[in-house]
N, C-alpha and C positions, 0 to 999 in steps of 0.2 A: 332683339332679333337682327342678326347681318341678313342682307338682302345681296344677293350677288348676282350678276346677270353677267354672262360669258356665251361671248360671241365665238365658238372654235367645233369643232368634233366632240361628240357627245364624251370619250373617254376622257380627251382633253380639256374639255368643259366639267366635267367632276372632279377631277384632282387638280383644277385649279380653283374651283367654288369649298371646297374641301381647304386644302391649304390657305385660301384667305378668312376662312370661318375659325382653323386652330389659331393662326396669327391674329386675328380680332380677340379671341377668348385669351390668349396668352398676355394679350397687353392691354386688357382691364375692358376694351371695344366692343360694350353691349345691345347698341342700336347706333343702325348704320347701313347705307346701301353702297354700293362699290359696283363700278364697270368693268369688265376682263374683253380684252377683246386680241384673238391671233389671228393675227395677218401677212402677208406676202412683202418682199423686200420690197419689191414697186410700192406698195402703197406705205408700207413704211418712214419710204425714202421724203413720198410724199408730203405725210404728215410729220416728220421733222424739217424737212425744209419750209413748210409751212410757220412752222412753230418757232424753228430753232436756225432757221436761215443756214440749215446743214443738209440737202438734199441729198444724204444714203442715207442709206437701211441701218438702224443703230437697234441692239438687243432689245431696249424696253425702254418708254418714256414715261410719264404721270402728270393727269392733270387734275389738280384737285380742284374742286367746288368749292364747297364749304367749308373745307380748312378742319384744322384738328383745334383749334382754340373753341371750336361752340361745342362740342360732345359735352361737355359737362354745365353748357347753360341752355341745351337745349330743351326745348318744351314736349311732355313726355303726352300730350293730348295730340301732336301733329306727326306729322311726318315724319321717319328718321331724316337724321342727317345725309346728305349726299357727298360722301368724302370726294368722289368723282371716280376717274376713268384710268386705265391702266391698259397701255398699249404692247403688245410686244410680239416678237417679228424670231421663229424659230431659225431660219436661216441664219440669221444675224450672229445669235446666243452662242456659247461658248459655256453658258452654263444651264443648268436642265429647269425647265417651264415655271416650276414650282419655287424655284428658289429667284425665279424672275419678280413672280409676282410678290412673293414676298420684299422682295426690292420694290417694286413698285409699290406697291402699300407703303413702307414704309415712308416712302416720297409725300405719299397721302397725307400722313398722319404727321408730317414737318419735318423728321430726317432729313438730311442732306449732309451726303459724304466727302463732297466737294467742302465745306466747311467746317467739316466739325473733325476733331482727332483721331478717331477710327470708330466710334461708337458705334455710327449706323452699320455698319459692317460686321463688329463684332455683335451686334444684335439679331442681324441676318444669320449671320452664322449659327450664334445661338437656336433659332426658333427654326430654322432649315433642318439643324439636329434634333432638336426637342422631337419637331413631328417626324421625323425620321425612325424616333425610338417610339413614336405613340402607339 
C-alpha cells in the first residue's frame, strides 16, 4: 500500500495523492509512504536556501529518507518504507503539479537528471502520459 500524505487544497491534494499512487504502481512501488507538500515562493525560497544555499523559490525539490535501494529488502512485518518528502512551489512551476510530483518521486526513488543521459525525463514523460491516458 502507498501511503501519501499532501499537505495543499483538498482538489490539489487528490490529484497529487492519485498521480504518486499510478507512478508508484507503474514502477513495480508496492509499499511505501511519500510526503507532497504545496507551498508559497517565500517558503520555498526558504527551504532551498536552507538546503541548497539557493535562497529563491525553485519548482520542486525531494528529499528522500530511506532511499530506493531498501524497497526490496524491506521487512514486510514493519512499517513501509519512507521514501520521504517532495516539496513544490506552484508560482515557481512552469510545468503542471502532477508532472512535478512525478519529478519529484522520481528524485525519490534515485533518478537524477543532472547525471544520468535523459532517462529520468524520458521516464517522466512516459508516466506524465500513461496517466494522462488512464
Amino acid at each position: 500500500m502507498i501511503e501519501v500524505e499532501v499537505r495543499a487544497d483538498a482538489a490539489t491534494a487528490a490529484a497529487l495523492e492519485e498521480v504518486v499512487r499510478f507512478t508508484c504502481g507503474r514502477l513495480g512501488v508496492a509499499r511505501a509512504t511519500v510526503g507532497l507538500m504545496v507551498v508559497g515562493p517565500e517558503e520555498m525560497a526558504g527551504i532551498n536556501g536552507e538546503h541548497r544555499d539557493r535562497p529563491e523559490a525553485t519548482d520542486v525539490l525531494a528529499f528522500p529518507v530511506d532511499g530506493p535501494d531498501v524497497l526490496g529488502g524491506w521487512p514486510e512485518d514493519g512499517p513501509p518504507p519512507e521514501l520521504g518528502d517532495v516539496v513544490i512551489c506552484p508560482e515557481a512551476a512552469q510545468e503542471p503539479l502532477t508532472t512535478l510530483a512525478v519529478h519529484g518521486l522520481l528524485h525519490l526513488l534515485g533518478y537524477d537528471h543532472e547525471t544520468d543521459a535523459g532517462e529520468m525525463l524520458a521516464l517522466q514523460d512516459r508516466l506524465v502520459d500513461e496517466h494522462a491516458a488512464a
